[in-house]
NULUMSE-197547 format. One record per residue (C-alpha): residue number from 0; residue in one letter; chain; x, y, z. Coordinates in pm, 1 decimal, padded with zeros to 6 digits. Example, Ala and Ser with C-alpha at 12.3 -4.5 7.8 and 13.67 -1.06 7.14 Angstrom:
BEGIN
  pos  code  unit      east     north        up
    0     A     A   01230.0  -00450.0   00780.0
    1     S     A   01367.0  -00106.0   00714.0
//
This chain:
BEGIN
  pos  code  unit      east     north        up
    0     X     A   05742.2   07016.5   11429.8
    1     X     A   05785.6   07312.2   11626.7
    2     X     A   05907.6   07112.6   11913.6
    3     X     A   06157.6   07001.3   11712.7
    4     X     A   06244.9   07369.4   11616.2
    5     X     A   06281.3   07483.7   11930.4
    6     X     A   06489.0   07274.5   12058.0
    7     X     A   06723.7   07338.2   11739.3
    8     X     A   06760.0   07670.9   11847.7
    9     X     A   06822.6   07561.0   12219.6
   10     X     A   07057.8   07326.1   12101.0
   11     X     A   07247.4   07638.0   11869.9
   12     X     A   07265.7   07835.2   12127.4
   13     X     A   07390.1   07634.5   12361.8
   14     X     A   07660.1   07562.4   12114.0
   15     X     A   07723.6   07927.7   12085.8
   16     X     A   07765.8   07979.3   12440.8
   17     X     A   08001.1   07712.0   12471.2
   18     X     A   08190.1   07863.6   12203.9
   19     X     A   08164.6   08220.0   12383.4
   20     X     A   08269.8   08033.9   12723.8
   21     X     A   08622.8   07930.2   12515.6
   22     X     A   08644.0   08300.7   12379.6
   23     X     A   08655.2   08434.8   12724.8
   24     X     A   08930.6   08206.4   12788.8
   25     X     A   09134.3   08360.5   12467.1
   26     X     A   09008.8   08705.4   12552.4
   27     X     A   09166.9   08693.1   12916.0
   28     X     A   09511.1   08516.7   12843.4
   29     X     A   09584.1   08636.9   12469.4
   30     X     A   09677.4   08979.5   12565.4
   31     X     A   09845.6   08886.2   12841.2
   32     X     A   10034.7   08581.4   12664.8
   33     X     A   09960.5   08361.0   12903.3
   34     X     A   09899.7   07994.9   12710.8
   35     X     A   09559.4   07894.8   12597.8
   36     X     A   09535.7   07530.2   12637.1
   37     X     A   09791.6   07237.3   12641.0
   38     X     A   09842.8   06891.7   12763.8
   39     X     A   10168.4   07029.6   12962.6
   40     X     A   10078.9   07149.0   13300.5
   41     X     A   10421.8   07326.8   13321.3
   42     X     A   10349.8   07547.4   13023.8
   43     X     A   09973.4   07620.4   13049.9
   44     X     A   09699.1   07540.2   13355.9
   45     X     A   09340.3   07508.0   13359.9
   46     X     A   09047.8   07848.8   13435.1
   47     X     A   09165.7   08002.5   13696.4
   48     X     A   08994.7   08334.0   13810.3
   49     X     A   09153.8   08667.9   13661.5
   50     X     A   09172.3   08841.8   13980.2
   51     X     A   09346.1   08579.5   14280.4
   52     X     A   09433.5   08321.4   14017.9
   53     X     A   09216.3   08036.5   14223.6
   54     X     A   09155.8   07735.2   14003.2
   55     X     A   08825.9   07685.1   13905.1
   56     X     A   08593.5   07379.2   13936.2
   57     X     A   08419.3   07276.7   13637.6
   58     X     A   08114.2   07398.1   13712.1
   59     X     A   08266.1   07750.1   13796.1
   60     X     A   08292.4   07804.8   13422.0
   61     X     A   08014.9   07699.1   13277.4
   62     X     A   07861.3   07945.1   13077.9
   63     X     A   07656.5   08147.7   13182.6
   64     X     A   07495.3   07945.4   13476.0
   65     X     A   07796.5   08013.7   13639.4
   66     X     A   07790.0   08405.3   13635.9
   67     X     A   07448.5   08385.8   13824.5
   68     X     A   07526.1   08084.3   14042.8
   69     X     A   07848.3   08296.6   14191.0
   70     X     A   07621.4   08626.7   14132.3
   71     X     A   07901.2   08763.0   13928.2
   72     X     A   08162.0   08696.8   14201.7
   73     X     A   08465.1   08483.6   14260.7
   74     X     A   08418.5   08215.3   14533.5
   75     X     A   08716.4   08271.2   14679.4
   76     X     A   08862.5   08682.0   14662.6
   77     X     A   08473.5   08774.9   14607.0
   78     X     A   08590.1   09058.8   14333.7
   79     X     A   08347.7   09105.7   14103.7
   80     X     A   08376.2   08882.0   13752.2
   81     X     A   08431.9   09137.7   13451.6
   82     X     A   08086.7   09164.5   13282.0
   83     X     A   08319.6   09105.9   12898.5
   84     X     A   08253.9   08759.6   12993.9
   85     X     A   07888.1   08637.5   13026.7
   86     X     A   07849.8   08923.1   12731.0
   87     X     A   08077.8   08735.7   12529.8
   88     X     A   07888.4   08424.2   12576.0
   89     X     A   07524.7   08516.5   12560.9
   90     X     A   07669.7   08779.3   12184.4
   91     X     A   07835.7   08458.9   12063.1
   92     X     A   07507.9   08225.2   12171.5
   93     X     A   07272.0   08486.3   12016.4
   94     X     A   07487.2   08501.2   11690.1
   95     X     A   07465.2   08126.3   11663.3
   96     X     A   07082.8   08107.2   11651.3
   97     X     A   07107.2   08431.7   11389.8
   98     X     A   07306.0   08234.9   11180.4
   99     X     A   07142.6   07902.5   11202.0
  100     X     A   06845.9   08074.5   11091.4
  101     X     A   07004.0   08245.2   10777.5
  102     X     A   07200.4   07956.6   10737.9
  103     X     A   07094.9   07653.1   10879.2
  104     X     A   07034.1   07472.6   10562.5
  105     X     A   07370.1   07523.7   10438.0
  106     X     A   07612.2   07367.3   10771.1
  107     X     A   07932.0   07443.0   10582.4
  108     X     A   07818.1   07818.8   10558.2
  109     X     A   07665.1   07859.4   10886.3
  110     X     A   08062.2   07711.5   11031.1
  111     X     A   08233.7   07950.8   10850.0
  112     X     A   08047.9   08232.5   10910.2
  113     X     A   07962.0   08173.3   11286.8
  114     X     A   08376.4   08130.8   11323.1
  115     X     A   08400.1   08440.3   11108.5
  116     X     A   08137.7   08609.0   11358.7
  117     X     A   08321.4   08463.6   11648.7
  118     X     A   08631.7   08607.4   11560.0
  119     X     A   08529.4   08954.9   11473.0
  120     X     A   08362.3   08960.0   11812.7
  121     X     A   08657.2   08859.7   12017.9
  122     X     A   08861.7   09088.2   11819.7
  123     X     A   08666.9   09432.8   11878.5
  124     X     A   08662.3   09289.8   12275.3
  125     X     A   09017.0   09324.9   12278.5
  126     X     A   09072.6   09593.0   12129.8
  127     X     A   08815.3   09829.1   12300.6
  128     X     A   09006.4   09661.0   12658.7
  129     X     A   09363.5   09674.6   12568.7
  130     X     A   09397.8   09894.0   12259.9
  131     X     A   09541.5   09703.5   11963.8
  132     X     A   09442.0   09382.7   11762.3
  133     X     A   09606.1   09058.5   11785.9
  134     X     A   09778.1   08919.9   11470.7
  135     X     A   09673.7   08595.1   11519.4
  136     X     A   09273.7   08620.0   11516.1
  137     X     A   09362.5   08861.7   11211.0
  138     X     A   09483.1   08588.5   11062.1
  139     X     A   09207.5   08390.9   11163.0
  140     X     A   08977.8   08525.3   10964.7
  141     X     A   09184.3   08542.0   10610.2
  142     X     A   09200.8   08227.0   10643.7
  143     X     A   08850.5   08156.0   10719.3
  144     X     A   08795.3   08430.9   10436.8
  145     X     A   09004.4   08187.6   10211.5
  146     X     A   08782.4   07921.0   10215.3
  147     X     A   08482.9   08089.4   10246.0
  148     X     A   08604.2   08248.4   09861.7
  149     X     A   08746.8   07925.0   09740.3
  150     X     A   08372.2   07783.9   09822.5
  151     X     A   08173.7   08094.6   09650.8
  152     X     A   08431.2   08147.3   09388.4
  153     X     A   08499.2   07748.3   09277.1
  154     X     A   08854.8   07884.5   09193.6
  155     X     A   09179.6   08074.0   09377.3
  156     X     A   09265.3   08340.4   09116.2
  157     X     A   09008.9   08576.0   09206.7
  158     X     A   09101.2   08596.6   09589.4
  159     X     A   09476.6   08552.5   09514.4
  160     X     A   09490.9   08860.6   09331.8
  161     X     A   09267.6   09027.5   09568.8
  162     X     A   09463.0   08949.6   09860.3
  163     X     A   09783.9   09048.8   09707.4
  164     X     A   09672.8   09376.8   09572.9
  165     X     A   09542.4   09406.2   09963.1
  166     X     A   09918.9   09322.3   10080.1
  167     X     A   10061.4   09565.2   09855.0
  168     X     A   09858.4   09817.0   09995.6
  169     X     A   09910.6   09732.5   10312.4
  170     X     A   10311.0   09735.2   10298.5
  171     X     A   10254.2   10103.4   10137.4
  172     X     A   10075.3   10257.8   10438.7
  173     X     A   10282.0   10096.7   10656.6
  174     X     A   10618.0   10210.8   10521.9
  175     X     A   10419.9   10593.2   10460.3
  176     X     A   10331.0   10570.7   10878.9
  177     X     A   10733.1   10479.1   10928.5
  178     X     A   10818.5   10744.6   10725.7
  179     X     A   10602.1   10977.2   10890.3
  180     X     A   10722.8   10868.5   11263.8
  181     X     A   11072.7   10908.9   11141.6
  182     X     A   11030.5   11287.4   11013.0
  183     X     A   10784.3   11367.1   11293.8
  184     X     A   10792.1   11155.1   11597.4
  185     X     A   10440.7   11087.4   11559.9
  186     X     A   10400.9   10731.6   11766.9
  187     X     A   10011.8   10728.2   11661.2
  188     X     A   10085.3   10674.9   11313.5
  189     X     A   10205.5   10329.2   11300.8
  190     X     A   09903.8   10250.2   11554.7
  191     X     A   09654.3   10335.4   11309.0
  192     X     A   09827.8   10235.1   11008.9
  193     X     A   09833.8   09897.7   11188.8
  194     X     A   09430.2   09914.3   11267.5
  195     X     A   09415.2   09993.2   10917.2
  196     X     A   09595.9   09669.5   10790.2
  197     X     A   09373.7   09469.7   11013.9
  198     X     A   09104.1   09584.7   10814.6
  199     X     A   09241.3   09595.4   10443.9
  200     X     A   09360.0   09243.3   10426.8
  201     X     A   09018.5   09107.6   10574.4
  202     X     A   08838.5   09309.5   10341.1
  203     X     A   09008.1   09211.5   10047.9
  204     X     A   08857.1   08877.9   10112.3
  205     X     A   08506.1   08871.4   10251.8
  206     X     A   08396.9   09224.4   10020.8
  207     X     A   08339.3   09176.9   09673.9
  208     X     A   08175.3   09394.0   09414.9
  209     X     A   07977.2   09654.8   09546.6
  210     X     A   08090.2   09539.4   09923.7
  211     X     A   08441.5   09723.5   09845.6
  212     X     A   08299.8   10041.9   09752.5
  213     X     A   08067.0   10040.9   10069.4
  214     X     A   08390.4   09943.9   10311.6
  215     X     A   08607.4   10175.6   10114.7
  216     X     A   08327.6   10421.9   10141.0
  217     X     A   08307.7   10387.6   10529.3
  218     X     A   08649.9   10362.8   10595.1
  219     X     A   08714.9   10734.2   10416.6
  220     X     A   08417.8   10896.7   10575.9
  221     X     A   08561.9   10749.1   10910.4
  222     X     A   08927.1   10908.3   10825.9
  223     X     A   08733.0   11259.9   10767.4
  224     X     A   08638.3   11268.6   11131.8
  225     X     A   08992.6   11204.4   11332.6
  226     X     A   08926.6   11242.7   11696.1
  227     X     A   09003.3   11014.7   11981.4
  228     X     A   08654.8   10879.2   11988.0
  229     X     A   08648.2   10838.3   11582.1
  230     X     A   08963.9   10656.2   11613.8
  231     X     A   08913.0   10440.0   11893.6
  232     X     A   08617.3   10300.3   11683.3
  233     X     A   08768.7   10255.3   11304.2
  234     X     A   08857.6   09881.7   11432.0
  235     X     A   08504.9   09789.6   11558.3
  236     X     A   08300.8   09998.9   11278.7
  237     X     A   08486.8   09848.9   11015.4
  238     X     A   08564.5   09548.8   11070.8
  239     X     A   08158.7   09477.1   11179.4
  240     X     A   08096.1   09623.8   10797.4
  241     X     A   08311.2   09353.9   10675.0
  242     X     A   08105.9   09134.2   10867.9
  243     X     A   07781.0   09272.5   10736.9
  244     X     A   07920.9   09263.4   10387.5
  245     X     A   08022.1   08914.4   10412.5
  246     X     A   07682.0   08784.0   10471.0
  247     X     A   07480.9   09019.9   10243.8
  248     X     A   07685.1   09070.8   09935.5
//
């Protein structure tokens, strides 16, 4: 029995790390728009390394095992492998054996919110390295957040009005930052207006009942504070309470 337990977990996290491996992959070439995958070799090409742009052998990516193997080094230009990578995959392994644990019972649950997980993850790793937060995971995780209420709620009306009150919103503040560049030339404002959006729409989602008050809560004591550090974490502070939310409440 406990055999059989363990390896469960092995088996999870291995998963997870898999998973991770794939979200390096998005994390490297999203913000740089190069292609992600593709059956076109003229349009997209398989791992290469970030730094000469040597393709990689199979078991040059492999997760984790492969950071150690090449002790964190490229085989070929010898530059040091960014660290975002084996931390991406051993995060996104551990999360998979939190989640099987809280969840394991319940496989459609422990999908959504490990892809909900993944996502947020990836997310804040982008944005802490290159400074702003791709649409498309954004979208990701509405939709992810659309099942996940169609599941809990066994109907659409609740989320539908939820998410359109959230859109709503999220059209004011960005038309108020416009507004504001226009009379004042102040670039920042669409920037966190933007970060801002990111977080409404998700929220509107994956919080319910007293899971908006605590985001809206966190978001306004996070406003009270604005300096370069405070701002540079409203992405990752809030969208990880989302996260939090969505699993407890």
């Amino acid at each position: 029995m406990i055999l059989t337990v363990i390896i469960s977990y092995l088996i999870t996290f291995l998963f997870g790390t898999l998973i991770g491996n794939f979200t390096t992959t998005i994390f490297h070439r999203l913000p740089r728009n190069i292609m992600i995958s593709g059956f076109d070799k003229k349009l997209t090409q398989p791992p290469f390394c970030s730094n000469c742009g040597h393709i990689l052998r199979f078991y040059e990516y492999l997760p984790i095992l492969s950071w150690f193997s090449t002790f964190g080094k490229c085989n070929y230009c010898h530059i040091a492998i960014t660290k975002s990578y084996i931390a991406l995959e051993i995060l996104i392994g551990l999360i998979a054996i939190i989640l099987y644990y809280l969840f394991g019972q319940n496989l459609e649950y422990f999908f959504i919110y490990f892809c909900f997980a993944t996502l947020v993850i990836l997310n804040i790793f982008i944005y802490l390295k290159h400074n702003f937060v791709p649409i498309n995971i954004t979208l990701g995780i509405i939709a992810l957040g659309i099942i996940y209420r169609t599941l809990t709620d066994q109907e659409i009306l609740l989320w539908v009005t939820s998410l359109s009150f959230a859109a709503i919103i999220s059209l004011w503040i960005i038309r108020n930052s416009l507004v504001d560049i226009r009379n004042s030339g102040n670039k920042n404002a669409i920037s966190t207006a933007t970060v801002i959006v990111h977080l409404i729409l998700p929220a509107s989602l994956w919080c319910q009942n007293y899971g908006v008050l605590i985001f809206t809560t966190i978001i306004i004591f996070l406003r009270l504070f604005p300096s370069a550090i405070m701002n540079k974490l409203n992405y990752p502070i809030g969208i990880i309470t989302i996260l939090f939310i969505g699993l407890y409440y």
